[in-house]
CHARMM internal coordinates of N, CA and C (Angstrom, degrees):
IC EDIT
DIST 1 N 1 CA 1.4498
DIST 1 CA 1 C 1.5297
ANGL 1 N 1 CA 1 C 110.92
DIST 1 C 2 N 1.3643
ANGL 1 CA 1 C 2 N 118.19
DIHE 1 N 1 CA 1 C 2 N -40.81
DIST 2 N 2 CA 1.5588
ANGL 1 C 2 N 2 CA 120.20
DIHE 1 CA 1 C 2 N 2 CA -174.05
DIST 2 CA 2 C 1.2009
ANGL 2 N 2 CA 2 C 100.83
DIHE 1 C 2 N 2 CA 2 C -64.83
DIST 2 C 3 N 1.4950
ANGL 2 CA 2 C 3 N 121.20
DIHE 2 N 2 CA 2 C 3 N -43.26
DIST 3 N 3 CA 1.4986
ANGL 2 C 3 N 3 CA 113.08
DIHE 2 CA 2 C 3 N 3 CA 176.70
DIST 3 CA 3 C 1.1645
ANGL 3 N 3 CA 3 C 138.20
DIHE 2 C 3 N 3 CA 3 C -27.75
DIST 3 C 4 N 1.6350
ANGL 3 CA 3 C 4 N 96.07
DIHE 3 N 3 CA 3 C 4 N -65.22
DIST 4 N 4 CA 1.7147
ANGL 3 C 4 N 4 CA 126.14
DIHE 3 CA 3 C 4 N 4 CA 164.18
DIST 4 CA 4 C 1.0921
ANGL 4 N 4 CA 4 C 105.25
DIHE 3 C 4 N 4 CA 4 C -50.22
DIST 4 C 5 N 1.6367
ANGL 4 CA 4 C 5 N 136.18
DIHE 4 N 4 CA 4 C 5 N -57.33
DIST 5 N 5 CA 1.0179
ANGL 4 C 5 N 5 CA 115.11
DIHE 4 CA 4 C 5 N 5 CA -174.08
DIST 5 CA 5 C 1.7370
ANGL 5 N 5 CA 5 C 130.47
DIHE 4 C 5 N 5 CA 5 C -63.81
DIST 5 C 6 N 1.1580
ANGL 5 CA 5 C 6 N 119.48
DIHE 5 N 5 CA 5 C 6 N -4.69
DIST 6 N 6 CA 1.1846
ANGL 5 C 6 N 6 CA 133.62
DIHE 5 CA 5 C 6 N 6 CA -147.14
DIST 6 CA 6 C 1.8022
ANGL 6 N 6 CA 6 C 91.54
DIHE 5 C 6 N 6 CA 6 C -98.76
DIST 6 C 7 N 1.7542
ANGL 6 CA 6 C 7 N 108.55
DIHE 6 N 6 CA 6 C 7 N -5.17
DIST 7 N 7 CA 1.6853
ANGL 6 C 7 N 7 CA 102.42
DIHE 6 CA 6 C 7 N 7 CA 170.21
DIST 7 CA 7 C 1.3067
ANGL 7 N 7 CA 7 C 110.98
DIHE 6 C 7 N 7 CA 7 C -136.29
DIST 7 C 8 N 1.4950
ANGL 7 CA 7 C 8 N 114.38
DIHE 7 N 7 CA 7 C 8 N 32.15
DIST 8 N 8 CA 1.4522
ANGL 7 C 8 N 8 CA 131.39
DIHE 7 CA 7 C 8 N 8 CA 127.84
DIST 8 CA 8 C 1.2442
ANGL 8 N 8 CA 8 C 118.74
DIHE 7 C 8 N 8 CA 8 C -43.89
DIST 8 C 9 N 1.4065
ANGL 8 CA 8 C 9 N 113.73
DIHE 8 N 8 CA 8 C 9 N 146.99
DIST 9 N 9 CA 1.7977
ANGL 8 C 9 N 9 CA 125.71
DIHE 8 CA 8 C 9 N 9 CA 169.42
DIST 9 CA 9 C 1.7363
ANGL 9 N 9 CA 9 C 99.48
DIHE 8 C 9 N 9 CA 9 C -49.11
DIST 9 C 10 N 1.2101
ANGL 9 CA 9 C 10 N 124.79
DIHE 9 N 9 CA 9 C 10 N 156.13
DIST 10 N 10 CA 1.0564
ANGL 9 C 10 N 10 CA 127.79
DIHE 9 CA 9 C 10 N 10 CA -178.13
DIST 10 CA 10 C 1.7523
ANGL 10 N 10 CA 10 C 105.91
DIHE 9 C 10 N 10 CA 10 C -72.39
DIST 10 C 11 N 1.4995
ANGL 10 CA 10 C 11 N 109.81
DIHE 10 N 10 CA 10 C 11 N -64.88
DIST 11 N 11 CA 1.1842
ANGL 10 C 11 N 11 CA 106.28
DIHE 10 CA 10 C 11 N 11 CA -177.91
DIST 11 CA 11 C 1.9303
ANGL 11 N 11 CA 11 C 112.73
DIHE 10 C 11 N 11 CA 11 C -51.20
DIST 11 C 12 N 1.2671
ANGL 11 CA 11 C 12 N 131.61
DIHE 11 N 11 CA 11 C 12 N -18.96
DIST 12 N 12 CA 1.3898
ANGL 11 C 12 N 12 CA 142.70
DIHE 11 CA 11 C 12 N 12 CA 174.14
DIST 12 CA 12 C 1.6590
ANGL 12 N 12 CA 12 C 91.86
DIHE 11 C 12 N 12 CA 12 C -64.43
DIST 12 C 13 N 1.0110
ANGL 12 CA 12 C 13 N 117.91
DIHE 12 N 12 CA 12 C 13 N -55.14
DIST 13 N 13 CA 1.9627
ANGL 12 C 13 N 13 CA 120.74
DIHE 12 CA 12 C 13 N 13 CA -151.30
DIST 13 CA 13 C 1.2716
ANGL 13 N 13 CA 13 C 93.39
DIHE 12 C 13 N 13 CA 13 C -78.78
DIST 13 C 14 N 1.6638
ANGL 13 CA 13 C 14 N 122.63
DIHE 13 N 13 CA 13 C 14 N -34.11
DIST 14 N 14 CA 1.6427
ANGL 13 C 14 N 14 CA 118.61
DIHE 13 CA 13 C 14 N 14 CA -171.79
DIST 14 CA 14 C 1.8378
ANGL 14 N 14 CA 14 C 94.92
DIHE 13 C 14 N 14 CA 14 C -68.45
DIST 14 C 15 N 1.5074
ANGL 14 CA 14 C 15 N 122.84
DIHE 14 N 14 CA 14 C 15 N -36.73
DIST 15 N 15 CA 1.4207
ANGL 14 C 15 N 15 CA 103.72
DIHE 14 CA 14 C 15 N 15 CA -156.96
DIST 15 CA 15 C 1.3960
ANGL 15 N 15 CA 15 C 99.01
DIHE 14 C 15 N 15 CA 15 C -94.15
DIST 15 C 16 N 1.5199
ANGL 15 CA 15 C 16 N 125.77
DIHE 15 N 15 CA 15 C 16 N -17.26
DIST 16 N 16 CA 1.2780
ANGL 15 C 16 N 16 CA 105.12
DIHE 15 CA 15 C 16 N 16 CA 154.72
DIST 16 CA 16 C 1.3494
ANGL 16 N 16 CA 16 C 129.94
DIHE 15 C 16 N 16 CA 16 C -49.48
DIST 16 C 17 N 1.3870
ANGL 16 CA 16 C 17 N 98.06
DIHE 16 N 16 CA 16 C 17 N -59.78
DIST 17 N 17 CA 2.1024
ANGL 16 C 17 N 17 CA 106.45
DIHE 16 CA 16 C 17 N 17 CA -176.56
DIST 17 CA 17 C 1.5532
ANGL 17 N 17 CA 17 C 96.02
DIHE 16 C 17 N 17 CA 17 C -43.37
DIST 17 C 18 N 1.1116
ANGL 17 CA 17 C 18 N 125.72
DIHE 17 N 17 CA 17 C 18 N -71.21
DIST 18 N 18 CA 1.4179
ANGL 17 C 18 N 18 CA 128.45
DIHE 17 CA 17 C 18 N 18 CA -165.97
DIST 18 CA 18 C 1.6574
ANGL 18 N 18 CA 18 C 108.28
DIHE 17 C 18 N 18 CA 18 C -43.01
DIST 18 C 19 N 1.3118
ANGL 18 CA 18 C 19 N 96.40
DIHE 18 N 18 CA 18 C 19 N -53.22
DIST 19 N 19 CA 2.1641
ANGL 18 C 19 N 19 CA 85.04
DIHE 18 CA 18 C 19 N 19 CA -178.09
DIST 19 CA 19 C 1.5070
ANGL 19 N 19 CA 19 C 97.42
DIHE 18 C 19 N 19 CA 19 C -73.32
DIST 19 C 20 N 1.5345
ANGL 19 CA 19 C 20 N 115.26
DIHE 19 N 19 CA 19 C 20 N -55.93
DIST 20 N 20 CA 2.0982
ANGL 19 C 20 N 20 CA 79.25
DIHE 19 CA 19 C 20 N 20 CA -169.05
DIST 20 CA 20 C 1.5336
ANGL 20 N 20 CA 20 C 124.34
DIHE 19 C 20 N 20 CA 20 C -86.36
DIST 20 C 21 N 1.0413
ANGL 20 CA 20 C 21 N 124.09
DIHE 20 N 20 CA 20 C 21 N 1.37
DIST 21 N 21 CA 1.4543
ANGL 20 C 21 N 21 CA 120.79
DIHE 20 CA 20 C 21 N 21 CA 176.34
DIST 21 CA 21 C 1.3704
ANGL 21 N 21 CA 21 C 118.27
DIHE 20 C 21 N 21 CA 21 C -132.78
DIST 21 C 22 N 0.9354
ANGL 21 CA 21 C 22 N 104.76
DIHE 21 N 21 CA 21 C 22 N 2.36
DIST 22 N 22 CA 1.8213
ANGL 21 C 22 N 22 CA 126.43
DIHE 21 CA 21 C 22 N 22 CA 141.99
DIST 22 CA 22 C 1.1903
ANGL 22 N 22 CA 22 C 132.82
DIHE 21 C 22 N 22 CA 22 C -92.28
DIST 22 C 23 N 1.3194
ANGL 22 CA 22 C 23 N 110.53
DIHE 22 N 22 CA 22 C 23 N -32.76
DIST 23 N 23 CA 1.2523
ANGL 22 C 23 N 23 CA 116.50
DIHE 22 CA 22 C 23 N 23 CA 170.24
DIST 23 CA 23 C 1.3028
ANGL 23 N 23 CA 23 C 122.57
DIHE 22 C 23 N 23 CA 23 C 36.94
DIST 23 C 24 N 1.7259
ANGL 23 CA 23 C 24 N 95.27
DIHE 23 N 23 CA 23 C 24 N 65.78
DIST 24 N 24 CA 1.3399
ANGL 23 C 24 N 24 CA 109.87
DIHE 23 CA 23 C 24 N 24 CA -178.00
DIST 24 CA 24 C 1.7643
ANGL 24 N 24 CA 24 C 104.74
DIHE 23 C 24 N 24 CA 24 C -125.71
DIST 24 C 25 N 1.1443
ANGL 24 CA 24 C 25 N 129.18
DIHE 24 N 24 CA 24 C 25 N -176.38
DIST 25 N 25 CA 1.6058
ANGL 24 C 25 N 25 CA 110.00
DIHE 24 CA 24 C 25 N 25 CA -163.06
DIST 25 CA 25 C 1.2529
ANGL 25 N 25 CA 25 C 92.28
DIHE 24 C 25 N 25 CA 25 C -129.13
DIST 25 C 26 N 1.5424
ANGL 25 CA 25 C 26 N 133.07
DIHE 25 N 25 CA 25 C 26 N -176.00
DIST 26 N 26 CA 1.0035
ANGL 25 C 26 N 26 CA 122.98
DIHE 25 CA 25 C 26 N 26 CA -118.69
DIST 26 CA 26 C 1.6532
ANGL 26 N 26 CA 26 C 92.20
DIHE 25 C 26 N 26 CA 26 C -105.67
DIST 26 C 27 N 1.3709
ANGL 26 CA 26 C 27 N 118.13
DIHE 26 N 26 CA 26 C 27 N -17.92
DIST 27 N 27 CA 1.5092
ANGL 26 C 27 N 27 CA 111.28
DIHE 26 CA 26 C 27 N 27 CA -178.34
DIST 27 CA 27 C 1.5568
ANGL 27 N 27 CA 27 C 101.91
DIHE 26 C 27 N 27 CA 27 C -83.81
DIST 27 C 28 N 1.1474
ANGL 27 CA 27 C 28 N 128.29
DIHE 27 N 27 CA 27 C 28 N -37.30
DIST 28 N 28 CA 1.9708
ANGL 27 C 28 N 28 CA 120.57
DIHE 27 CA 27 C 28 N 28 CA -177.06
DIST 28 CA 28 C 1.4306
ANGL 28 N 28 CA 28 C 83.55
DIHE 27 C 28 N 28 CA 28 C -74.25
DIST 28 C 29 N 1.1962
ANGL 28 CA 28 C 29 N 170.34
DIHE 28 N 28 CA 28 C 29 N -2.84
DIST 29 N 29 CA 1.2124
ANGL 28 C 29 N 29 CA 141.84
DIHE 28 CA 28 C 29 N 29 CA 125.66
DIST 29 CA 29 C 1.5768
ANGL 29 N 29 CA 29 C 134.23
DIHE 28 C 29 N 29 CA 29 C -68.32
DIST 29 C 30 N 1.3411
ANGL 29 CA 29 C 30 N 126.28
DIHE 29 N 29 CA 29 C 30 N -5.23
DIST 30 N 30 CA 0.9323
ANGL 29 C 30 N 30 CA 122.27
DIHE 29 CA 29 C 30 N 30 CA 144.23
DIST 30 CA 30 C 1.1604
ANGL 30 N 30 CA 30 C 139.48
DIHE 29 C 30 N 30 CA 30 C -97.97
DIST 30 C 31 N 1.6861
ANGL 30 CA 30 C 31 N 119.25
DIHE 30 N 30 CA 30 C 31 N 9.53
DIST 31 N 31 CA 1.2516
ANGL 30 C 31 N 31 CA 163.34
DIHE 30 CA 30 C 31 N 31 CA -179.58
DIST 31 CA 31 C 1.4378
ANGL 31 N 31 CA 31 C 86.58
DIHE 30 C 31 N 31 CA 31 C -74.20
DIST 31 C 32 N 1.7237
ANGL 31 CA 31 C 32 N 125.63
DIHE 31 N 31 CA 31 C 32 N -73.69
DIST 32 N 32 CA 0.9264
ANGL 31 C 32 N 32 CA 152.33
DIHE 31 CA 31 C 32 N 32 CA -117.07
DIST 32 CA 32 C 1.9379
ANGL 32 N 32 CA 32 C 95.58
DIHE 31 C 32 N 32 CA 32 C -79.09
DIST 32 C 33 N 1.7179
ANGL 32 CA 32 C 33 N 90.52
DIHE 32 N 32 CA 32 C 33 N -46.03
DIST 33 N 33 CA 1.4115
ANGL 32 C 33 N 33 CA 108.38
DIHE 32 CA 32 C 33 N 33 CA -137.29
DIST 33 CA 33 C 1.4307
ANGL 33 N 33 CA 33 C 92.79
DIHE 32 C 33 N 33 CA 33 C -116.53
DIST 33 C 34 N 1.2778
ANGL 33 CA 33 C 34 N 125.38
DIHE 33 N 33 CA 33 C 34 N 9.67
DIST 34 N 34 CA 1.5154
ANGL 33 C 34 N 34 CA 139.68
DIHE 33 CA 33 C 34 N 34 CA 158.54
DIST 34 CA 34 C 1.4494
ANGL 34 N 34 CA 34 C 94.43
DIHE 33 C 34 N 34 CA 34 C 76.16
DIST 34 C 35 N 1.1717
ANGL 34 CA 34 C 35 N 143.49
DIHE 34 N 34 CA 34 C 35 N 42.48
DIST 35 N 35 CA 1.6607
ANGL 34 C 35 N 35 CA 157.08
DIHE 34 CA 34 C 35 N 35 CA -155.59
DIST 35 CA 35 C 1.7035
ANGL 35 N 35 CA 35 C 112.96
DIHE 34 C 35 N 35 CA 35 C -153.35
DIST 35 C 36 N 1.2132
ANGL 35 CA 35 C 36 N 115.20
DIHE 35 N 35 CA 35 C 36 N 145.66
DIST 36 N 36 CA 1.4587
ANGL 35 C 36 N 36 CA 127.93
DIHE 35 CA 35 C 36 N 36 CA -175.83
DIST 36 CA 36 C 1.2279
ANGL 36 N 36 CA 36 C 127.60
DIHE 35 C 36 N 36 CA 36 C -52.98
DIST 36 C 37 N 0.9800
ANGL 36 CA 36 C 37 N 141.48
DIHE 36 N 36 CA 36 C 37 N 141.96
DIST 37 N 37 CA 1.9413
ANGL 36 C 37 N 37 CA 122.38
DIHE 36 CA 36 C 37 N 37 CA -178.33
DIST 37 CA 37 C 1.3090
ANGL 37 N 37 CA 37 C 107.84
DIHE 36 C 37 N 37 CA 37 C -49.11
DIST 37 C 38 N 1.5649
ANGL 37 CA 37 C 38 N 108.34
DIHE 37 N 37 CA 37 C 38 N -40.36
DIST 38 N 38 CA 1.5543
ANGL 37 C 38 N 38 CA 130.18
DIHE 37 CA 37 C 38 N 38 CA -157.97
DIST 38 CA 38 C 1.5512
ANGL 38 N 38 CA 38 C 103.91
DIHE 37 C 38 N 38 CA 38 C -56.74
DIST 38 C 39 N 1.7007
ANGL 38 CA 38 C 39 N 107.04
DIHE 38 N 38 CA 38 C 39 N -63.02
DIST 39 N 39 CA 1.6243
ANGL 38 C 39 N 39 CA 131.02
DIHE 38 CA 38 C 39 N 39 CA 157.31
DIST 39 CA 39 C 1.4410
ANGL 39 N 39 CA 39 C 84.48
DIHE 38 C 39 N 39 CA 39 C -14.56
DIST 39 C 40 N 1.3076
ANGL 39 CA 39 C 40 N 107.77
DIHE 39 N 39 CA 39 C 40 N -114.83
DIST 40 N 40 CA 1.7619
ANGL 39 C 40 N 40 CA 134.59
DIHE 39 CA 39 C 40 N 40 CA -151.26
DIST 40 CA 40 C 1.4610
ANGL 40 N 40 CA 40 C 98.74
DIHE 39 C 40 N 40 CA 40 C -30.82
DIST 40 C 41 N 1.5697
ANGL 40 CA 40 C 41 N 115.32
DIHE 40 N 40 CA 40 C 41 N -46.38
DIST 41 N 41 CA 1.5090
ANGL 40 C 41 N 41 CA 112.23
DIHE 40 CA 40 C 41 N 41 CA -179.71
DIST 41 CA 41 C 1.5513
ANGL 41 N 41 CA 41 C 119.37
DIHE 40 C 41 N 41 CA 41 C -71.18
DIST 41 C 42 N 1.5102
ANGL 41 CA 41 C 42 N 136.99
DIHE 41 N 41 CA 41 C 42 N -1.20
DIST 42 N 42 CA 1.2777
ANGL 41 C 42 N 42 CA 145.05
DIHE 41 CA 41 C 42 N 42 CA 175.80
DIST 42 CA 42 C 1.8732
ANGL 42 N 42 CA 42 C 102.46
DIHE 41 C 42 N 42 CA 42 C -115.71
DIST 42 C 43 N 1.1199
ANGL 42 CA 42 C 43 N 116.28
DIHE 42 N 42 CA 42 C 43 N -25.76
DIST 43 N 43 CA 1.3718
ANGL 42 C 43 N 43 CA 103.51
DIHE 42 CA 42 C 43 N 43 CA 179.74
DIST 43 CA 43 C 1.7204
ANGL 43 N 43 CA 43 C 106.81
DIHE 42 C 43 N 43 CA 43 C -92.37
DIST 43 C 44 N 0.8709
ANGL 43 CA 43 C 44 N 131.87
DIHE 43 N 43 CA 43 C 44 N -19.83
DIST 44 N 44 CA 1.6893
ANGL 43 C 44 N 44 CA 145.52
DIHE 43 CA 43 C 44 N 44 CA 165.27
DIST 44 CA 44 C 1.9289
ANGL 44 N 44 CA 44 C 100.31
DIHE 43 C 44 N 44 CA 44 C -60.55
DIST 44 C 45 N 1.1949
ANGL 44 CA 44 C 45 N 90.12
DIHE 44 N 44 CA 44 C 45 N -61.64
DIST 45 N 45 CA 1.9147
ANGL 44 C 45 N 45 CA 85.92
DIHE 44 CA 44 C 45 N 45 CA 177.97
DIST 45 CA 45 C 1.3656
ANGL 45 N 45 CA 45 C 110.23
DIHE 44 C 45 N 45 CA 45 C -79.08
DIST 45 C 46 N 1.3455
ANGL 45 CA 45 C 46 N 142.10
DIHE 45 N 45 CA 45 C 46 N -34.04
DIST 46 N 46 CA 1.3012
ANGL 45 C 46 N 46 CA 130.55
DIHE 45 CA 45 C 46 N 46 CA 139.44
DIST 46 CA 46 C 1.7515
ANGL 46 N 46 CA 46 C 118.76
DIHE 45 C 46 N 46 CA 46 C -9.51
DIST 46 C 47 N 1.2374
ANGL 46 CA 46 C 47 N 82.54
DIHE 46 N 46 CA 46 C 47 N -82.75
DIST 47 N 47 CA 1.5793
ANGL 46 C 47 N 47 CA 100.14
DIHE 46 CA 46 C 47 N 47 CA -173.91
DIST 47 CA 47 C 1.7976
ANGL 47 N 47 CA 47 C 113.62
DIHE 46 C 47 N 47 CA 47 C -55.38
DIST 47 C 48 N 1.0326
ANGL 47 CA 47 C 48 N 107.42
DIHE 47 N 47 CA 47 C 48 N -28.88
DIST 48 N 48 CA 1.6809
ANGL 47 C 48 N 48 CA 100.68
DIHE 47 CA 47 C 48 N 48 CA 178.90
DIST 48 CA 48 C 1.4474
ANGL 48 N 48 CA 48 C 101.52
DIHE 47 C 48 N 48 CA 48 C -82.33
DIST 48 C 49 N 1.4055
ANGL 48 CA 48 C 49 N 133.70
DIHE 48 N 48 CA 48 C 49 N -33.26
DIST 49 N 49 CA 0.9933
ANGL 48 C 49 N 49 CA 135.90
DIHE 48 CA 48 C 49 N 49 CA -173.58
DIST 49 CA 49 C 2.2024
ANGL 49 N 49 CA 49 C 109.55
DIHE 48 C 49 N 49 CA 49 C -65.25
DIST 49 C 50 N 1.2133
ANGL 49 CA 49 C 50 N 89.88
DIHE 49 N 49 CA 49 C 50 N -45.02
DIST 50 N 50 CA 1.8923
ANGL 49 C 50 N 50 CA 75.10
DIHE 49 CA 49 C 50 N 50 CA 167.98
DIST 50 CA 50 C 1.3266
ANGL 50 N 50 CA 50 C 102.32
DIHE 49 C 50 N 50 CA 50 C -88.85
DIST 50 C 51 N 1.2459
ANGL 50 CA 50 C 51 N 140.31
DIHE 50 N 50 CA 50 C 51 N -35.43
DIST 51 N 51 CA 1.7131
ANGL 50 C 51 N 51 CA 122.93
DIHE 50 CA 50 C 51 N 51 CA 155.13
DIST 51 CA 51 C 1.7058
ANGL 51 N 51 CA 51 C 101.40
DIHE 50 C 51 N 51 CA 51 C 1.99
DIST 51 C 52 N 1.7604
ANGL 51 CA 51 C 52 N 85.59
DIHE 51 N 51 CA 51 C 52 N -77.86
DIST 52 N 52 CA 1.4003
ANGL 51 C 52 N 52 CA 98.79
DIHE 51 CA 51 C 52 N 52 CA -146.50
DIST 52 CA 52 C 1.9544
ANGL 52 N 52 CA 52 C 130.09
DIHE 51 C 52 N 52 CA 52 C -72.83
DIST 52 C 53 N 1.6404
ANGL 52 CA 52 C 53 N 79.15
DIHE 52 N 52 CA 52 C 53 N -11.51
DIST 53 N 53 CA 1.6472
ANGL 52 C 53 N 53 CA 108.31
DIHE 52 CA 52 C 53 N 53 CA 172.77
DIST 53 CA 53 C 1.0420
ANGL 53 N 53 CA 53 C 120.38
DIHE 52 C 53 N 53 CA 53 C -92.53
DIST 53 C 54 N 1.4915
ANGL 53 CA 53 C 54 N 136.55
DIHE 53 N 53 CA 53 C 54 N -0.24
DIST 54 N 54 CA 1.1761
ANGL 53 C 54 N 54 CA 157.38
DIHE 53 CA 53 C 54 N 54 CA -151.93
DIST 54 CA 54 C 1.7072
ANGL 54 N 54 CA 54 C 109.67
DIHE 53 C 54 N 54 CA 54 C 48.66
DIST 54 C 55 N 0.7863
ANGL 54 CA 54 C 55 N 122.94
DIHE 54 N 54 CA 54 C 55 N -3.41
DIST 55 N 55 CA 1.6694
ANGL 54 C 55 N 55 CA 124.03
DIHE 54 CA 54 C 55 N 55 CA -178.78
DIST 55 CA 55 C 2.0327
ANGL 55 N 55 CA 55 C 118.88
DIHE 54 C 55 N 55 CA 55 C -30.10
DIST 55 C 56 N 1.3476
ANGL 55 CA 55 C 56 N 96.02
DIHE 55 N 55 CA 55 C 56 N -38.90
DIST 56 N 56 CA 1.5531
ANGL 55 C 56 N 56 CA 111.16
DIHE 55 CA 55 C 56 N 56 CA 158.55
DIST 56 CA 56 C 1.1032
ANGL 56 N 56 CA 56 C 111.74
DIHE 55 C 56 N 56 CA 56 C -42.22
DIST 56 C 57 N 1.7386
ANGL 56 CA 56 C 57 N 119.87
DIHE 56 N 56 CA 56 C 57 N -66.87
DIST 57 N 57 CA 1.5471
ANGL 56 C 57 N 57 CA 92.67
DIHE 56 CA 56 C 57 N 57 CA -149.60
DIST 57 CA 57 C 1.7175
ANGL 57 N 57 CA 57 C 84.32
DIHE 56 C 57 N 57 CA 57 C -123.57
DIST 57 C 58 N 1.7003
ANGL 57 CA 57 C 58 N 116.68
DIHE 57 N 57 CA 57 C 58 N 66.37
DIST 58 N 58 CA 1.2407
ANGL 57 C 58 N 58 CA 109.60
DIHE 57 CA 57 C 58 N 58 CA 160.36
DIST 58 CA 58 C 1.3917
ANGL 58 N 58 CA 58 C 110.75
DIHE 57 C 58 N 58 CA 58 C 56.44
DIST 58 C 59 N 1.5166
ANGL 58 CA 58 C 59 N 143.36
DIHE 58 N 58 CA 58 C 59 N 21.21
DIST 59 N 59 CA 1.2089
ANGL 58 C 59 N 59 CA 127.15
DIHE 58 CA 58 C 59 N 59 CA 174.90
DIST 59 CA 59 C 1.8259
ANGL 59 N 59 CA 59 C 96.99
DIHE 58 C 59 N 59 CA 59 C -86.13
END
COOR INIT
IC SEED 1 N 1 CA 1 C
IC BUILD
């Protein structure tokens, strides 16, 4: 999975790392990243969503 993630948009891979291995919630990441809770909370499900489609790594 880190792999894949590693050809995510950068700002996508930062708000992943931050919610699962930071495990911080969705406003101290938009706290973080000078961005909306709303932001961090649509670019996080964004981002799992080509995770999960392979869209990352071109499959």
């Amino acid at each position: 999975m880190y792999k894949k993630m590693q050809k995510l948009e950068p700002e996508v891979r930062e708000v992943i790392y931050l919610r699962i291995t930071g495990e911080l919630s969705f406003k101290e990441i938009g706290d973080i990243l000078n961005k909306s809770e709303t932001w961090a909370r649509v670019t996080f499900y964004r981002g799992k969503l080509k995770l999960k489609e392979g869209e990352a790594d071109g499959e």
